[in-house]
C-alpha positions in Angstrom: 93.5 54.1 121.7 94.3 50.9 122.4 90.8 49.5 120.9 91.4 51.4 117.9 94.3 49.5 117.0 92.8 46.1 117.7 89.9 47.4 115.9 92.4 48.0 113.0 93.7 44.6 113.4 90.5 42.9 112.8 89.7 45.2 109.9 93.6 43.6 108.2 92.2 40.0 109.5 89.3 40.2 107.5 90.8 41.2 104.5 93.1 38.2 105.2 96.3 40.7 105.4 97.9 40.2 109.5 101.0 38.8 109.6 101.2 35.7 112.1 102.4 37.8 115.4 99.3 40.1 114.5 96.9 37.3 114.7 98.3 36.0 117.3 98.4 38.9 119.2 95.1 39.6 118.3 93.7 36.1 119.1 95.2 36.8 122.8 93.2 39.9 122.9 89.9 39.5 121.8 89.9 36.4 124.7 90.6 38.7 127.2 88.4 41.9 126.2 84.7 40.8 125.9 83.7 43.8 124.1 85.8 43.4 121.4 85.3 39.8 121.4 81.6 40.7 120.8 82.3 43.5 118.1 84.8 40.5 116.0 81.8 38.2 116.0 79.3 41.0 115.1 82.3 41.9 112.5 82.3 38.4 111.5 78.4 37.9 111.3 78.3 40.8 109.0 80.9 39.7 106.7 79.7 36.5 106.0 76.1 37.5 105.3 78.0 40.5 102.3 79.7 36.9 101.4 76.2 34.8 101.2 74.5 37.8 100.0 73.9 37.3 96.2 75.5 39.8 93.6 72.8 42.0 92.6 72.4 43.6 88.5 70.6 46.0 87.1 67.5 45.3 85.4 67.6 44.5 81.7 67.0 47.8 79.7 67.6 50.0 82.8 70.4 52.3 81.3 68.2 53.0 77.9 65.2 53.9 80.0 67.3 55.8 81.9 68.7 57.8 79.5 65.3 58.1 77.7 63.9 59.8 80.9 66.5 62.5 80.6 65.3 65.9 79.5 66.0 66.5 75.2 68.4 69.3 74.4 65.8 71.2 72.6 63.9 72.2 75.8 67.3 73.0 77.9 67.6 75.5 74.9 64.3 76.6 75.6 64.6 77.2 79.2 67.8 78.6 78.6 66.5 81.0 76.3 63.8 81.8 78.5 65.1 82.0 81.4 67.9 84.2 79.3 65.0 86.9 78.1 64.0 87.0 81.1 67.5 88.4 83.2 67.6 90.6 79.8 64.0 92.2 80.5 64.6 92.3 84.4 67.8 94.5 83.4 66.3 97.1 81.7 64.8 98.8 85.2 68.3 99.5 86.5 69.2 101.2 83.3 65.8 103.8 83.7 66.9 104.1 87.5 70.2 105.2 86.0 68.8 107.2 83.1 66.7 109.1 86.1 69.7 109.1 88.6 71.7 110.9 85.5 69.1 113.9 85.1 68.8 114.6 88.4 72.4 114.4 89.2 73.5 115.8 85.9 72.8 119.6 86.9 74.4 119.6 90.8 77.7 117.7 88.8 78.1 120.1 85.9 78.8 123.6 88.3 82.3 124.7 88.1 82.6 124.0 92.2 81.6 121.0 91.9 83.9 120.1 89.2 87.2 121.3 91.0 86.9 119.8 94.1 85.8 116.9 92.3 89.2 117.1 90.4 91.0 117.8 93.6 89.7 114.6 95.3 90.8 112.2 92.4 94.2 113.7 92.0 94.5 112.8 95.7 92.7 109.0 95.2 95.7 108.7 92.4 98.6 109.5 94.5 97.1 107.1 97.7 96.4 104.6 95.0 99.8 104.9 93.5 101.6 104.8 97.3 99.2 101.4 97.9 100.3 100.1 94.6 103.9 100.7 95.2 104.0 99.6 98.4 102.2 96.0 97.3 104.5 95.7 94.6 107.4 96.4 96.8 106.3 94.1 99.7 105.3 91.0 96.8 109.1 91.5 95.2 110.6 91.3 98.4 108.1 87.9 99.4 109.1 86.6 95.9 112.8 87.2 96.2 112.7 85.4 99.9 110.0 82.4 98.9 110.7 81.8 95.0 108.5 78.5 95.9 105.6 80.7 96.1 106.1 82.0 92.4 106.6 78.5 91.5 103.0 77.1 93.2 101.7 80.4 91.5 102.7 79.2 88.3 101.5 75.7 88.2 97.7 76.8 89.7 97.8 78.8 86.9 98.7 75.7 84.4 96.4 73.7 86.3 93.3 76.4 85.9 94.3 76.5 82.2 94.5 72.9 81.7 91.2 72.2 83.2 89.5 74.8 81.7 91.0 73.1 78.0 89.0 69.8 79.3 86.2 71.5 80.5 85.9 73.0 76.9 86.6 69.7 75.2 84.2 68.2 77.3 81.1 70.5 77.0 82.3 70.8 73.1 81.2 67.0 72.7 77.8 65.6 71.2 76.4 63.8 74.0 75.0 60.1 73.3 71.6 61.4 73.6 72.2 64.0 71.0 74.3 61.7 68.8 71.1 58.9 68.8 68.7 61.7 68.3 70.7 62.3 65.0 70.7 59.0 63.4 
């Protein structure tokens, strides 16, 4: 733990920001621990070469090649639409299994036994369903009448998901620069 904080103290040195009892204090250190002593010149050896090291820009014309390289709205509409027909077609064997599940099912379902106890079982799902219901209501009453915070946290997630979702719109309603050059 120690380390760490001399560690941290060279980090503040660096950036020029210990105050004179830090540096002296960690002057006093670094001669008596050899390892740190050879992490601060390592430190140090580093920093000056980022220092010497010259500042390094991107090449002339590199964000219009760039941009040009990025794929033209007219085939994302494609793919999309493709890729759209697709899930659509891949949709319609689920509706024959379905359409085959209903005739075969359709004759056992429409006898008058089958119907009752059918009747019988939901009228009982209702009543559980409405205890469970109750019960939750009851229990989130009682949470929000002891926390009233968590009603409040409730509320501004649900701002917050509303907000965002305004930006996100805004944001995906925009012409692109892409789109915008493609135009003139």
């Amino acid at each position: 733990m120690e380390h760490e904080r001399f560690h941290l103290l060279m980090m503040d040195a660096l950036d020029g920001e210990l105050a004179t009892e830090q540096q002296t204090e960690l002057e006093s250190h670094l001669r008596a621990c050899p390892d740190c002593r050879r992490e601060w010149q390592a430190i140090l050896a580093i920093d000056t070469l980022f220092r010497q090291a010259p500042m390094l820009s991107p090449a002339a014309g590199f964000t219009q090649r760039t941009v040009a390289m990025l794929p033209n709205r007219r085939a994302r509409l494609w793919a999309i639409s493709i890729i759209y027909v697709l899930l659509l077609l891949s949709g319609i064997l689920p509706i024959l299994l379905v359409v085959w599940a209903a005739n075969t099912i359709v004759p056992v379902v429409s006898q008058p036994a089958f119907v009752e106890t059918a009747r019988q079982v939901l009228d009982q799902g209702a009543r559980l369903i409405s205890v469970i219901a109750g019960a939750l209501f009851k229990g989130l009453g009682e949470l929000i009448v002891q926390q009233p915070a968590i009603l409040g946290w409730l509320l501004v997630l649900a701002g917050m998901v509303f907000v965002w979702n305004g930006v996100y719109q805004q944001l995906v309603s925009q012409p692109t620069a892409v789109s915008m050059r493609g135009n003139n």
